[in-house]
Each structure stands twice: as structure tokens, then as C-alpha cells.
C-alpha positions, 0 to 999 in steps of 0.5 A, spaced: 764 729 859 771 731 858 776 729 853 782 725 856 788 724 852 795 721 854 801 726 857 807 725 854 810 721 859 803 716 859 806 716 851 812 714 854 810 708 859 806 705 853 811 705 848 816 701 854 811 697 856 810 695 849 817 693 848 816 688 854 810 685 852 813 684 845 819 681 848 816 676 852 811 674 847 817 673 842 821 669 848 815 664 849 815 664 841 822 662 840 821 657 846 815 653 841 821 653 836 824 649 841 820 644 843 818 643 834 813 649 834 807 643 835 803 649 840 801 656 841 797 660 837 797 665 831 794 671 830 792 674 823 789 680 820 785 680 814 779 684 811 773 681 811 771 681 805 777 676 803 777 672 809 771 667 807 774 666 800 782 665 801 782 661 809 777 655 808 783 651 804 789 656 808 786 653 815 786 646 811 792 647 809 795 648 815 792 643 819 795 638 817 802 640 818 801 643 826 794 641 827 795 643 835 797 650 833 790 655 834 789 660 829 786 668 830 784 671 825 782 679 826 777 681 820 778 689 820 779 694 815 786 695 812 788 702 815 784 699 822 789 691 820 795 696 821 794 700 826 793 693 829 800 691 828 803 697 829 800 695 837 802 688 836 795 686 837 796 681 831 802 677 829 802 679 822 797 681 816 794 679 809 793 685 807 792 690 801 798 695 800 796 701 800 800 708 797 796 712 804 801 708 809 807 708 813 810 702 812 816 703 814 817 699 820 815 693 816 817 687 812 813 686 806 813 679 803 809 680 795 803 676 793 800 678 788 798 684 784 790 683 782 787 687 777 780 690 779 775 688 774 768 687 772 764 681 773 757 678 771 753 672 771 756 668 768 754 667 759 750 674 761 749 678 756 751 686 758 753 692 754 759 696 753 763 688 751 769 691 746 772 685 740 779 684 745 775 682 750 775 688 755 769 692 758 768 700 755 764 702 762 762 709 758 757 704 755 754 700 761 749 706 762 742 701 762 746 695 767 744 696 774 750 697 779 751 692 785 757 696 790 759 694 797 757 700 803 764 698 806 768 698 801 772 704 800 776 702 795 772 699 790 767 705 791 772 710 789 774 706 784 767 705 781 766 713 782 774 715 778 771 710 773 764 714 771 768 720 772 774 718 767 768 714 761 763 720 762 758 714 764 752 715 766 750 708 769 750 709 777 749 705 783 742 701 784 743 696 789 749 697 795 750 692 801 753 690 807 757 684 805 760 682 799 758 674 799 751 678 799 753 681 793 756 676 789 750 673 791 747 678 787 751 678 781 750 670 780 743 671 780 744 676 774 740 682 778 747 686 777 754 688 776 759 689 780 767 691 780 771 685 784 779 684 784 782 677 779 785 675 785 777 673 787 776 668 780 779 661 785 776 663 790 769 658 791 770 657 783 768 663 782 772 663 775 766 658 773 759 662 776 761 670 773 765 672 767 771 677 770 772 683 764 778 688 764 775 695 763 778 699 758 780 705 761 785 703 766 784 697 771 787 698 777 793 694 779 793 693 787 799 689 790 796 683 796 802 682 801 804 679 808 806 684 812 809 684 819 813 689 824 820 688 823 822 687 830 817 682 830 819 674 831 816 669 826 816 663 829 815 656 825 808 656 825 806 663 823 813 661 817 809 656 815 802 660 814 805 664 810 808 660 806 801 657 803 798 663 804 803 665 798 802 658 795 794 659 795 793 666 791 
């Protein structure tokens, strides 16, 4: 019952062992250089809302150019996915890039910037459609909101959003998972905010309409990163190449 934390020198003993683990994995990872990098294994992080969209055509990708090769992919939440590579418990991540973060350790390959914006139904009428084509979300108070209870960001965002417009529309409809979610839209049942990066995924672009919202849109910056002690091998080289390619 009583809590346990580590002494300094148990700090000590992990940072060590660390190291050597590290150094043996990124020997082993050279050796597969050698030998044409045609085996080992891969391990990335991603959020578990990207995952099901991005990987399908990443994974096909990649299989035609190292089909012995396995592939891990840990779907966890941003701040978790760090903590992960800082642990070295996966050899690199496709991530958001978020201001909260130490990312000093790291080196950073740029994706993309998306821009959260409003999607629908696709041809659904709602309010608040302004002559330039965005969206004034003070005037999206009779639509029915959709939010996902493990997004922190998009919350944050919605909630900054009615604060900043004044509006007075609200959540209605909060789920677990953002498939559930875009279920949810393409039914017309409500709207929802989703990051641009999303419209290729799954032909979404063709099911929901994406809107810029007049009172700012939100620019986060997607990127691969991996600790800069870190050895990237040829198959992890060549997945992150097409994860690059693919957005």
C-alpha cells in the first residue's frame, strides 16, 4: 500500500541500461543493413484515431519493397507516443507536434501542416455558410455537435471556438471512436471538427464537406520523429519516406 519510487542510483541503473540496450538494438539494425535490410522489424507509434485511415495504403506500400520485414505499430495518445520514444519502446513516430513538448532530443522530418476544419454530410445544408465559402461558427447554434471523449485537442479546440464566436451551439453526441464518429456525420445525424489532412483518407473528400471556420483555423504541424541517438535503418528509411509520400 505504500508508494515505491526509484533512488537515485535505481535512476541511475536505468539510464545505463538503457544505453545498452539501445546500442544492441542499433548494432543488430546495422547488421540488417548488411545483409540488404530483407528482415527485422519495425516499430511505430501513431494515434489511434489516424491509424485506420493513413496505414492500409503505408503498410501496402511498404510490402512490396521489404515484404519480410514486420511491422508494430503502437496506437497511443501524443504525449504517451513521446514518452514511448523517449523509453526507446518504439523506433519512431507519426505524430502531431505539439508546443507542450520537449522535443529537444529528437530529430524532426515535417509532413505536413493540416488545418482543423468543420465537416458534414456531404451536399448537407447547415447554417452559418458564409459567400467565401468558410464557416461562421457563432451562427451554428440549431446543428447538433458530434465530439470524440478521447480527443483532447479537437475538445479544446471546439470549446476555444464557441468562447471565441460567442456561440451557443453545444455538444449533443460524444463517442469513443472517430470512425464511430464519421459514421455519425455521413448519416447527417451532426457536425464535427476534423483535421484537412483527413479528406484522402478513405475518400472522405467524397462523403463530407470540409469548411474553413472564419474565426481562425487551427494549423498543427504532423511530422516523424525519432530520438537523435536513434538508428534508422533502410526499412524504417523506407517507411518514412512513404509516410511522407502518402499525406
Amino acid at each position: 500500500t505504500s508508494t515505491l519510487t526509484l533512488t537515485q542510483y535505481g535512476r541511475l541503473y536505468i539510464k545505463g541500461a538503457r544505453k545498452i540496450i539501445d546500442t544492441y538494438s542499433e548494432t543488430l539494425d546495422s547488421i540488417t543493413d548488411a545483409d540488404m535490410g530483407v528482415s527485422g522489424s519495425v516499430t511505430m507509434g501513431i494515434a489511434p484515431s489516424r491509424a485506420p485511415f493513413l496505414l492500409p495504403g503505408v503498410v501496402k506500400e511498404f510490402r512490396k519493397i521489404y515484404p519480410e520485414v514486420n511491422l508494430n505499430f503502437a496506437e497511443n495518445k501524443t504525449r504517451d507516443i513521446i514518452k514511448d520514444l523517449s523509453e526507446g519502446k518504439i523506433d519512431f513516430a507519426y505524430t502531431v507536434l505539439s508546443s507542450q513538448e520537449q522535443l529537444k532530443d529528437f530529430e524532426i522530418v515535417p509532413v505536413t501542416d493540416e488545418e482543423v476544419m468543420l465537416v458534414c454530410k456531404k451536399g448537407e445544408d447547415i447554417s452559418g455558410i458564409c459567400d467565401d465559402g468558410s464557416v461562421d461558427f457563432k451562427k451554428l447554434t440549431d446543428e447538433k455537435f458530434i465530439a470524440l471523449q478521447d480527443s483532447q485537442m479537437l475538445t479544446d479546440y471546439f470549446y476555444n471556438l464557441k468562447n471565441k464566436s460567442g456561440s451557443q451551439v453545444d455538444i449533443s453526441l460524444c463517442v469513443s471512436e472517430l470512425s464511430t464518429a464519421i459514421a455519425m456525420v455521413k448519416e447527417g445525424l451532426g457536425i464535427m471538427l476534423l483535421p484537412s489532412s483527413y479528406k484522402k483518407y478513405g475518400a472522405l473528400e467524397n462523403e463530407l464537406d470540409f469548411y474553413s471556420i472564419r474565426q481562425g483555423s487551427a494549423k498543427r504541424k504532423i511530422a516523424v520523429v525519432y530520438r537523435k541517438d536513434k538508428y534508422i535503418n533502410k526499412p524504417m528509411r523506407e517507411l518514412i519516406e512513404i509516410l511522407v509520400k502518402e499525406v
